[in-house]
N, C-alpha and C positions, 0 to 999 in steps of 0.2 A: 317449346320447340321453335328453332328457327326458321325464316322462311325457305332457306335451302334444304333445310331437312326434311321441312312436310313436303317436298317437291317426290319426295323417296317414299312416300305415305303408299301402302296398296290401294289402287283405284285411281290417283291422281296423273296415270297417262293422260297424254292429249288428245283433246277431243278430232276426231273423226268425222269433221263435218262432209268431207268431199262423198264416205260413203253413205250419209243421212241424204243427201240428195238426191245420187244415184239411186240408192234403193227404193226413195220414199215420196220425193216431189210428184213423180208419172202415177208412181201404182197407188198411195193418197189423194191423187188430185190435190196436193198441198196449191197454193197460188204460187208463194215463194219459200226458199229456207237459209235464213241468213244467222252468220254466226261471228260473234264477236271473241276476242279473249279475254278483256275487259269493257266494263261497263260501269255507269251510276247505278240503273236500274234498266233491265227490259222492258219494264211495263212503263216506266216512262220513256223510255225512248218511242215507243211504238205510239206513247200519245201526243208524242212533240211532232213526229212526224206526220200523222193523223190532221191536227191543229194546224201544220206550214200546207196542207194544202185544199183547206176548206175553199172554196170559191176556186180555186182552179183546173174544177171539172173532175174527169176519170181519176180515180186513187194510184198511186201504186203500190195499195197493201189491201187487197182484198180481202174476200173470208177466205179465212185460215191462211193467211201469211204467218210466218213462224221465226220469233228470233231468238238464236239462244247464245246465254253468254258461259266462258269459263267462270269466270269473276264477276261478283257485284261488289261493287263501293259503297251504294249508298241506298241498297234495298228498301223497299219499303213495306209493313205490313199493316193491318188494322188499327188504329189511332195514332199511326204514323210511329208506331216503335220502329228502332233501327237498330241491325244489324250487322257486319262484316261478318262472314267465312274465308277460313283460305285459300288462295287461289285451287282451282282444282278440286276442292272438297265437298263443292255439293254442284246440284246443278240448279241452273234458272233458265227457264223457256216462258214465254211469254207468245200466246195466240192471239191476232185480231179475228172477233167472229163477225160478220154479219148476215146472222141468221133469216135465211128465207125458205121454204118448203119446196118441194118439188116441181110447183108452178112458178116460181119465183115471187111467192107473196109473200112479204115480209111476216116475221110473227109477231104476236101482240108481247108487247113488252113487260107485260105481267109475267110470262113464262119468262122471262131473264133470269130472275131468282134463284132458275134450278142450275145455272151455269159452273155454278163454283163446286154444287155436290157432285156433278157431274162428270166435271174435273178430278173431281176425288176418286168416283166408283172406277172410272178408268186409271189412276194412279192404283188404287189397290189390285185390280186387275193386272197392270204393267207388274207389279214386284212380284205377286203370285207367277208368272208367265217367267221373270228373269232368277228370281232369289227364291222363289218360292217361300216368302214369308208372308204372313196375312195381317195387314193393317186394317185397320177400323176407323171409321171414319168421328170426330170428335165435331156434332155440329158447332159453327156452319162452315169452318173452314182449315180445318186444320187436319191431320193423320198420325194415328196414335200407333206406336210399339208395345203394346202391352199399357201403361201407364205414361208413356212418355213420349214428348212430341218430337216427329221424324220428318214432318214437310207443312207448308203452309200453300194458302192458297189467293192470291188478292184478284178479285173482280175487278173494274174501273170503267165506268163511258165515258166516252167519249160522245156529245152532241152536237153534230154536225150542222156549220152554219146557212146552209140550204134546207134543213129544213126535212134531211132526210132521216127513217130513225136512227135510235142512237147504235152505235156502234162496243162494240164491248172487245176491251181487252183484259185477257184470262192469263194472267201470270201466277206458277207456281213454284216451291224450292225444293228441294229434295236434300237432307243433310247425307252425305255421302260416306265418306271417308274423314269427318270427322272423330278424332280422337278424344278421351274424355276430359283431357287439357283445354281444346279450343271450344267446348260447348260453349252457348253462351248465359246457358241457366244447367245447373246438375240436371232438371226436371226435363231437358232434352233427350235425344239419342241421337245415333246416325245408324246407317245400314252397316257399318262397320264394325262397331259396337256390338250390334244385333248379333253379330255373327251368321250374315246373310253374305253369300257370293252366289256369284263373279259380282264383284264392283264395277262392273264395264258402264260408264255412264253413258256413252252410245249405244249402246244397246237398252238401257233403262228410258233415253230417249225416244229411241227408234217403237220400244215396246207402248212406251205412255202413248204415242201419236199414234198410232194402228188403232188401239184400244178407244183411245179420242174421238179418233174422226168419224168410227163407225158406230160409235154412238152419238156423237152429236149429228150424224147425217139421219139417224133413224129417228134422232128426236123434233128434229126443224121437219122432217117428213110428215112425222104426227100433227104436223101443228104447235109444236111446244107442250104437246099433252104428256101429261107426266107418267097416265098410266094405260098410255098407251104400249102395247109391246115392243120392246128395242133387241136386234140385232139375234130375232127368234128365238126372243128368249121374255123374261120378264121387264116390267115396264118399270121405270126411272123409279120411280114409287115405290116397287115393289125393292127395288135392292138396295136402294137405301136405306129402308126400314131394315135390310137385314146387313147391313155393312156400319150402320149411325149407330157407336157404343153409346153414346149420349143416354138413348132411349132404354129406359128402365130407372136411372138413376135420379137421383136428387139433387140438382142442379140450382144455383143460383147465378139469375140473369139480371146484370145491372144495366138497368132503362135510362135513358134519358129523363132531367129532372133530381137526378141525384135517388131514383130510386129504385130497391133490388126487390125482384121479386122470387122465391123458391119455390119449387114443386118438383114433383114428380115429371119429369120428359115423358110422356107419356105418348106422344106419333106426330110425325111429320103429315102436315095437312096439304092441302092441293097443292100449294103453292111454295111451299118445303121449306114453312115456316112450323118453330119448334111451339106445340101446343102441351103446357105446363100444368098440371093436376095439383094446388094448393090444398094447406091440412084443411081449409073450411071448405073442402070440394065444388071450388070454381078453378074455372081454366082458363087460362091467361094464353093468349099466342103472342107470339114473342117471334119477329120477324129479323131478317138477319139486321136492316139498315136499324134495328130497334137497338141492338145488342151492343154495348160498348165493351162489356169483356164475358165470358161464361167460363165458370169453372166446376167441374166436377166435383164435388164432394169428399176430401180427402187429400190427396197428394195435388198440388200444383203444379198443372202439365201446362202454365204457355211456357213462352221462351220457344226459338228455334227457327226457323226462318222467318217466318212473318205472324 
C-alpha cells in the first residue's frame, strides 16, 4: 500500500487536537496539550526539552504536560528496537509526570515502577470505554489482543540537574489502523484488525487521559501505595493482577549476564515486579529494569510499537 492510499485507511482522519484541549486541558487539570503531525519520537522530545532547561529555574512542562504526535519516525521501545508506522495509523502521546501527593510531597521513587502498569490499566480501560474490546496487560509493558501485541508502553527519567527528583516521561503506542500489510511482525495486531470500532484516535485519546489522570491522581494521593484504593474502586495491585495475562503462565525472563530464568508468573509483588515459581520451587523476582526481553510460552507476541 502506498502512502496516498493508507491516507483512505478507516481511522486515519486527522487528529482533532483543538478539541483535546477544549475538552480536557480545564476539566483534567492537564498543565499543557501539545500536538505535533510528525515527530522522531514524543518521549524524546519531551526529554530534550526537559534536559535545555535544567538550571533555568520554573519548567515549562510540568506534571502532566501532554504531547501527542500523528507520526513517529524514529520511535523507540525496550532495547532500543525501532519501528515506523504509517502516518495516521497509530497513535503516540507521551506524559511528563512529576508525581507528588496531595501536600505536595514528592513520592518515594521506589513507587515509579508502577508507572508503566498504570499506564496500561488505563489503556485497557480507554478501549473497553471506546471499542469495547478487552486487552490484557503482557508484563511489564506491553497490551495483548488475544495473543498479539496492540500497544507498547516506554517509561524514561529524566534527572534533573538541581537535584530535584527525577522526573518521568510515560510514553505509549497504540497500533491503530494498521493493516496486516504494514504490521511490523505477523505476531502483532492493530484495533483494526481486531475488528474493534470507532477507530476515532481522538477519542481513544481523549478516553486514555480521563482514565489516566484519575488514576494516577488517586495513586500520587496514596502515596504511590499500590494497594491503596484508586478511584473508589480497587487498588493498582488489585487490577493488575487481574488485567496481567502474564500471570499463570510459563514465562521465560532473560536477565542480565546472559541468563534466562523460567517459571511459573506466579503475582506481581509490592512493587509490580514479576515473582517467578521455578520447577525446583524457588522464586526468582524479576524486576522490570532486570528484564531484557519476556516471552510467553508459545506464540511470539513482541514486535508492534515498542
Amino acid at each position: 500500500m502506498d502512502a496516498q492510499d493508507s491516507q483512505h485507511v478507516e481511522g486515519r482522519e486527522p487528529f482533532d487536537a483543538g478539541m483535546l484541549r477544549n475538552g480536557l486541558v480545564q476539566a483534567l487539570g492537564l498543565a499543557r496539550l501539545d500536538h505535533v503531525d510528525t515527530t522522531g519520537s514524543t518521549n524524546a522530545d519531551l526529554l530534550a526539552a526537559l534536559a535545555s532547561e535544567d538550571g533555568r529555574g520554573r519548567s515549562e512542562y510540568p506534571d502532566l504536560s501532554v504531547l501527542i504526535a500523528d507520526h513517529q519516525s524514529t520511535g523507540r521501545g525496550r532495547l532500543d528496537r525501532h519501528w515506523e508506522a504509517p502516518p495516521r495509523s497509530a497513535l503516540a502521546v507521551s506524559i511528563v509526570l512529576r508525581p507528588v501527593n496531595a501536600q505536595g510531597r514528592p513520592l518515594p521513587t521506589d513507587s515509579y515502577s508502577w508507572f508503566s502498569l498504570l499506564a496500561a490499566e488505563a489503556w485497557c480501560l480507554a478501549l473497553e470505554d471506546i471499542c469495547g474490546v478487552h486487552a490484557g496487560v503482557k508484563w511489564p509493558n506491553d497490551l495483548l489482543l488475544g495473543e498479539r501485541k496492540l500497544a507498547g508502553i516506554l517509561a524514561q527519567l529524566h534527572f534533573p540537574a538541581d537535584g530535584q527528583p527525577p522526573v518521568v516521561v510515560l510514553g505509549t503506542g497504540v497500533n491503530v489502523s494498521l493493516t496486516a500489510e504494514e504490521l511490523p511482525v505477523p505476531t502483532a495486531t492493530s484495533l483494526l484488525l481486531a475488528g474493534a470500532r470507532p477507530l476515532d484516535r481522538t477519542a481513544l485519546v481523549a478516553a486514555y487521559l480521563r482514565r489516566f489522570v484519575q488514576l494516577y491522581r488517586d495513586y500520587c494521593n496514596s502515596d504511590g501505595d499500590p494497594d491503596a484504593g484508586l478511584a473508589g474502586g480497587a487498588s493498582l495491585h488489585h487490577r493488575l493482577t487481574q488485567s496481567t495475562v502474564t500471570l499463570g503462565r510459563t514465562v521465560k525472563a532473560h536477565l542480565p549476564g546472559d541468563r534466562d530464568v523460567v517459571g511459573r508468573a506466579e503475582r506481581l509483588d509490592h512493587h509490580g515486579s514479576l515473582v517467578l515459581l521455578t520447577e525446583d520451587g524457588l522464586e526468582h523476582t524479576v524486576t522490570a529494569g532486570d528484564v531484557v526481553h519476556l516471552r510467553l510460552h508459545g506464540p511470539d507476541v513482541a514486535g508492534g510499537y515498542a
